[in-house]
C-alpha positions as CSV (number, residue, x, y, z in Angstrom):
1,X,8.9,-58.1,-19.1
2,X,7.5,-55.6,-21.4
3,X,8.2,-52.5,-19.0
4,X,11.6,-53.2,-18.7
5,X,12.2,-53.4,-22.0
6,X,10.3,-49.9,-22.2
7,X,12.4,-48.3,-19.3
8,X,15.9,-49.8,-21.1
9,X,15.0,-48.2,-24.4
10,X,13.3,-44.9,-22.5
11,X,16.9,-44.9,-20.3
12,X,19.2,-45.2,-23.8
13,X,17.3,-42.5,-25.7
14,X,17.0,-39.6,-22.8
15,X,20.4,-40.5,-20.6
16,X,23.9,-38.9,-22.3
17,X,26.8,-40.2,-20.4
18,X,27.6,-36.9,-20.2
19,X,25.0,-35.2,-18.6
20,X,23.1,-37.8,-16.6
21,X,24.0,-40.9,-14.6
22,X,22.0,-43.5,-13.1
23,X,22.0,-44.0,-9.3
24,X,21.0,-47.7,-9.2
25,X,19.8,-50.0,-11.9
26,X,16.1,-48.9,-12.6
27,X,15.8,-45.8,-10.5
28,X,15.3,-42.2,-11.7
29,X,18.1,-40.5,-13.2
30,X,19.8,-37.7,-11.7
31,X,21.8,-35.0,-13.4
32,X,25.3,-34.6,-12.7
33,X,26.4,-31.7,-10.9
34,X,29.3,-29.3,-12.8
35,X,29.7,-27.0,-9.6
36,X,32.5,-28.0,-6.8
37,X,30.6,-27.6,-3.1
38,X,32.8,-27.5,-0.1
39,X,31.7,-27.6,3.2
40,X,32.6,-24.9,5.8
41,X,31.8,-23.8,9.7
42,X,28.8,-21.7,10.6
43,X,31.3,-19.0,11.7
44,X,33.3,-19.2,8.2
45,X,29.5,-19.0,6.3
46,X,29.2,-15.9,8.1
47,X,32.7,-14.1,7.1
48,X,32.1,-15.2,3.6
49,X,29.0,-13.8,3.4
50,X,30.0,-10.8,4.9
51,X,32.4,-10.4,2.7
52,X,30.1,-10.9,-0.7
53,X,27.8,-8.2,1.2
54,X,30.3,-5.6,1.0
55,X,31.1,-6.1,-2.3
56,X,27.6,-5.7,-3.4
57,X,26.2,-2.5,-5.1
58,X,24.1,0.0,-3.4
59,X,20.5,0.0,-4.4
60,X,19.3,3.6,-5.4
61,X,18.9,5.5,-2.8
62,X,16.2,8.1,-1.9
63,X,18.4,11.3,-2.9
64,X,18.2,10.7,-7.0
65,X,15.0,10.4,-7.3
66,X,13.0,13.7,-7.4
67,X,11.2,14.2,-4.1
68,X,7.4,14.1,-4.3
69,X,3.9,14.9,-2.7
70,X,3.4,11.4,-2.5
71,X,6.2,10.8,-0.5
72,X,5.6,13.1,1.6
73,X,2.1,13.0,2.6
74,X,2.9,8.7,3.5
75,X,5.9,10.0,5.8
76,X,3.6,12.6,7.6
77,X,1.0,10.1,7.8
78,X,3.4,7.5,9.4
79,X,5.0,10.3,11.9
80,X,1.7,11.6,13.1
81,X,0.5,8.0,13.6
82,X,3.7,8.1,15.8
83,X,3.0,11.2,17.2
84,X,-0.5,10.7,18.3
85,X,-0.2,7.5,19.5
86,X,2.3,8.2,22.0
87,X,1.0,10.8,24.3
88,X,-1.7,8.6,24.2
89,X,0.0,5.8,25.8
90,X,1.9,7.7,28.4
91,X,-1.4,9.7,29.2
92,X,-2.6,6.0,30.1
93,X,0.0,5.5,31.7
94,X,0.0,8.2,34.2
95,X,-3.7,7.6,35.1
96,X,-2.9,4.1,35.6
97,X,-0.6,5.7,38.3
98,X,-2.9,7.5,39.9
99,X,-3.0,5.0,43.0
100,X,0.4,5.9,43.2
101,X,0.9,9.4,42.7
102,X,-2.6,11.1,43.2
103,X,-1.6,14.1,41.9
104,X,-2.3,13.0,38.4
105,X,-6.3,13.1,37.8
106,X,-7.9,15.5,35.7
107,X,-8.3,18.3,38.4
108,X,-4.9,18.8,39.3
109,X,-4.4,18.9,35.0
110,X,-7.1,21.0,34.1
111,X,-5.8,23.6,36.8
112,X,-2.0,23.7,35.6
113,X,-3.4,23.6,32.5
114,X,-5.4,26.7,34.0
115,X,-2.6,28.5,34.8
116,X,-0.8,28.6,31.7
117,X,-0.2,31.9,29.5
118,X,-2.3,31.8,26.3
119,X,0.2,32.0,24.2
120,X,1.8,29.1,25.2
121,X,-1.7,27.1,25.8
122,X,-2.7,27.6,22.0
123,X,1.2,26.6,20.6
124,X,-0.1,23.4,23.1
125,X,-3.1,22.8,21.4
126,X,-1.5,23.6,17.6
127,X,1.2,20.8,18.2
128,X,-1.6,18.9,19.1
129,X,-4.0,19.4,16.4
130,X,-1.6,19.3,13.5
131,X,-0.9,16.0,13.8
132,X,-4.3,14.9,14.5
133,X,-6.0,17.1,11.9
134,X,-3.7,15.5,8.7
135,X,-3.9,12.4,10.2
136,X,-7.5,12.5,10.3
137,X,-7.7,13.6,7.2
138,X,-5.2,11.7,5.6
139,X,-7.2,8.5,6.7
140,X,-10.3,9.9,5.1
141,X,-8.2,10.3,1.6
142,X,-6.9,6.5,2.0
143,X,-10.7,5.6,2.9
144,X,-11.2,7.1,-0.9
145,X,-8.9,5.0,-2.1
146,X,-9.9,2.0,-0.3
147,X,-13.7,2.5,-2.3
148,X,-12.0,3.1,-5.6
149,X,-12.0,7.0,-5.3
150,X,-9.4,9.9,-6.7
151,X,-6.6,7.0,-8.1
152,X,-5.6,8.8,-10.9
153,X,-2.4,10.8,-10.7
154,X,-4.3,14.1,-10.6
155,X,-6.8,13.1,-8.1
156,X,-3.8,11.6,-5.3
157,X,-2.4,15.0,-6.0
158,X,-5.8,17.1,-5.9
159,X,-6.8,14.9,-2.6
160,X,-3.5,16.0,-0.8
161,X,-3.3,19.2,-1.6
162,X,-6.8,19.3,-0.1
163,X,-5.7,17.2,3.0
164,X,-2.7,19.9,3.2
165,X,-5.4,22.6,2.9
166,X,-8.0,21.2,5.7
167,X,-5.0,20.6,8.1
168,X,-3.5,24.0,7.9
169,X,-7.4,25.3,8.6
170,X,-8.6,23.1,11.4
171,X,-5.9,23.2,13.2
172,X,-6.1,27.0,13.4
173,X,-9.1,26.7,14.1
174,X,-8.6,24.2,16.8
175,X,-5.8,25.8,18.5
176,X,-7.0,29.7,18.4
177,X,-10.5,29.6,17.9
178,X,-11.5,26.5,20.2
């Protein structure tokens, strides 16, 4: 008897006819809804949002903003990751052949290799160690990083000026010297 009397008095001071309603005597109140829903086809949801998407503004984009080292030291990073892994899949690839087409073991590649000009063996081997150098690098800088090393604004530029640095050198020294 006593909690009713305490929910009737608890429902007259918090409910406003105007904003909330009761669904059923003695239940929780809800609050009444002021926006208009109408329901529509999955293919009508779709042209509708469509339509809002191409009315909606363009984030900034890439070419206002002032380029940076930063930025591109991650894309190189990402595109050498790219780069290195996929002659290493389809060099997998062709010696998983090797039942199949027996011309492709490390002989037969060693003597084309052989019989290339020098010139064009050492552009090989530069194309090659580019990529592998910076990446190499560049996952020794992020290793820094990871141990709380060079995260001040100087030291991510000083670091990839130096990874820029040891990449141009190795891979000189890889390609001609090597």
């Amino acid at each position: 008897m006593a909690t009713s009397i305490v929910r009737q008095s608890l429902f007259r001071a918090v409910a406003k006819p105007s904003m909330l309603r009761a669904s059923a005597p003695g239940l929780m109140l809800a609050q009444r809804r002021f926006v208009q829903t109408e329901s529509m086809t999955p293919a009508e949801n779709i042209s509708y949002l469509n339509s809002q998407r191409q009315h909606r503004p363009n984030s900034p984009h890439a070419t206002i903003y002032q380029p940076q080292l930063t930025w591109y030291l991650s894309i190189l990073n990402r595109i050498t990751g790219v780069a290195l892994s996929g002659p290493l899949y389809v060099a997998a690839m062709a010696y998983l052949l090797h039942p199949v087409i027996p011309a492709i073991d490390s002989a037969h590649l060693i003597s084309i290799v052989q019989d290339l000009p020098t010139w064009l063996k050492g552009s090989i081997k530069l194309a090659l160690a580019v990529p592998f150098t910076f990446h190499s690098f560049n996952g020794l800088r992020h290793l820094g990083w990871d141990v709380g090393k060079a995260l001040t604004i100087k030291g991510v530029y000083t670091t990839g000026y130096a990874v820029l640095a040891a990449t141009a050198v190795s891979s000189i020294y890889l390609a001609f010297f090597v």
